[in-house]
N, C-alpha and C positions, 0 to 999 in steps of 0.2 A: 368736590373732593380735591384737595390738594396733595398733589403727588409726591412733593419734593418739600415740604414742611421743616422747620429747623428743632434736629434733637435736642430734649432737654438734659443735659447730664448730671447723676445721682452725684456726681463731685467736682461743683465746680471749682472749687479752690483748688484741686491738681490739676484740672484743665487751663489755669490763668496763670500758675506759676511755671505749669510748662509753658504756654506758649510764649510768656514772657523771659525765660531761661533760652527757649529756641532763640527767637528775634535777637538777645541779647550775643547771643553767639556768634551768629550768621554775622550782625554789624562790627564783631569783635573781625573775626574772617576777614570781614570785607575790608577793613580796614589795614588790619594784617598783610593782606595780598595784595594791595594797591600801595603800601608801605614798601614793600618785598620788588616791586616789577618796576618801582621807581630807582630805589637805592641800583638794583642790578641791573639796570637800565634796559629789561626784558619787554617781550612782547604784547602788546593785549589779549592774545591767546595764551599765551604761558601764565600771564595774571588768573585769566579765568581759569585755569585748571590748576592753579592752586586754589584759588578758593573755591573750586569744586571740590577737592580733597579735604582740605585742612575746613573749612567752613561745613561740608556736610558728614567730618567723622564730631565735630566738635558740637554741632545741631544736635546729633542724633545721640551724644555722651551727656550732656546739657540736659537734654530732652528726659533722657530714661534716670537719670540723679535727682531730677526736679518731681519726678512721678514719684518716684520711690520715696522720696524723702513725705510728699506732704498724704502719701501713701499711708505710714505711719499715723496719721491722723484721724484715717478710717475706719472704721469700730469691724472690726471680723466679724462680731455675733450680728449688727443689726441693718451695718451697712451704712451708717449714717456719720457724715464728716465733721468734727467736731473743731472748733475754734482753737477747744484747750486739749494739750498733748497729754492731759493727766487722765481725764475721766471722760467719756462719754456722756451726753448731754440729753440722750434717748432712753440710753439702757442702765447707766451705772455703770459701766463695763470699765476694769482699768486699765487703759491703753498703754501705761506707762511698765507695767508689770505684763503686762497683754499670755495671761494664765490659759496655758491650753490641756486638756487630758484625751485620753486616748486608751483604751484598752490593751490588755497584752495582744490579740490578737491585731491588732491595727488597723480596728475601723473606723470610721469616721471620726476627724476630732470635733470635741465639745469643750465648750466653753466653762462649764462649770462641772465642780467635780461631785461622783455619784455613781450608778451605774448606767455601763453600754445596753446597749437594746437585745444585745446576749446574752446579758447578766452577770458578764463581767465586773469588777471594779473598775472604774477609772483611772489611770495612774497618771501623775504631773510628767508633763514634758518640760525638759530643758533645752534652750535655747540653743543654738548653734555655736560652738566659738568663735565668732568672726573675724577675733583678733587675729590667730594664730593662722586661718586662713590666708588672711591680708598680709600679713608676714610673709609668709611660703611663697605666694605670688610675687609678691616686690623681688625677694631675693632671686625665685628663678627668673624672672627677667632680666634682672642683673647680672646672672650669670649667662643666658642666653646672650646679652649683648656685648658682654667680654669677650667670651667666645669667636661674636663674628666680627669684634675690631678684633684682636685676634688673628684673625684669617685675614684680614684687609689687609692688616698690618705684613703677614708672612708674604701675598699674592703679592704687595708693592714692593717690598724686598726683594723678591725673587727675580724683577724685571729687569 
């Protein structure tokens, strides 16, 4: 019996586009920080703890954009990864529209519409706005970071 045997993963095309997004990163960093420790003429410690920082926030931003992204490719109803962004290659399912319902009461969502196991009707769910989130976000950061040039600005002033 083999203890330590190698998982087989239900997806591997997000497994290879992450690791390949990771790697791609790390060598982005690495290069970044050896760039960075030369110009400034810094230390080999100071190098490595940039590219501790800046290489494993970049790894790990890399990392979760690359999942998510080929994430999308994965069928909700049947689980199974599909080459093409449109349809489902198992079930018919269309990834592209990717139709969910859910009853008034909020139970499980189904894939196709009809009734819940309550005897509800099903009702369509709508998508998130993501735009308007991603807006929101951008600007308060922007304002956060005015804010504390801002404050740098005032604290160097004042000295």
């Amino acid at each position: 019996m083999k203890r330590f045997r190698p998982m087989q993963s239900q997806r591997p095309a997000a497994v290879r586009s992450t690791t390949i997004a990771v790697s791609s990163a790390l060598v982005l960093a690495a290069l970044g920080s050896v760039a960075l420790t030369i110009a400034f003429d810094d230390t080999l410690a100071s190098g490595l703890m940039t590219f501790g920082m800046f290489g494993g926030l970049a790894a790990l931003s890399a990392g979760v954009l690359a999942w998510e992204v080929t994430s999308r490719r994965a069928c909700p109803r049947c689980g199974t990864e599909s080459s093409s962004p449109r349809t489902c290659v198992a079930c018919g399912y269309d990834l592209r529209e990717r139709p969910r319902f859910a009853c008034s009461e909020g139970h499980r969502v189904h894939y196709e519409s009809g009734l819940c196991d309550c005897g509800r009707r099903l009702l369509a769910l709508r998508p998130a706005p993501l735009g308007r989130h991603v807006a929101r976000a951008f600007w308060l950061a922007l304002a956060v970071f005015m804010v504390l040039l801002l404050l740098d600005a005032l604290l160097t002033f004042g000295r």
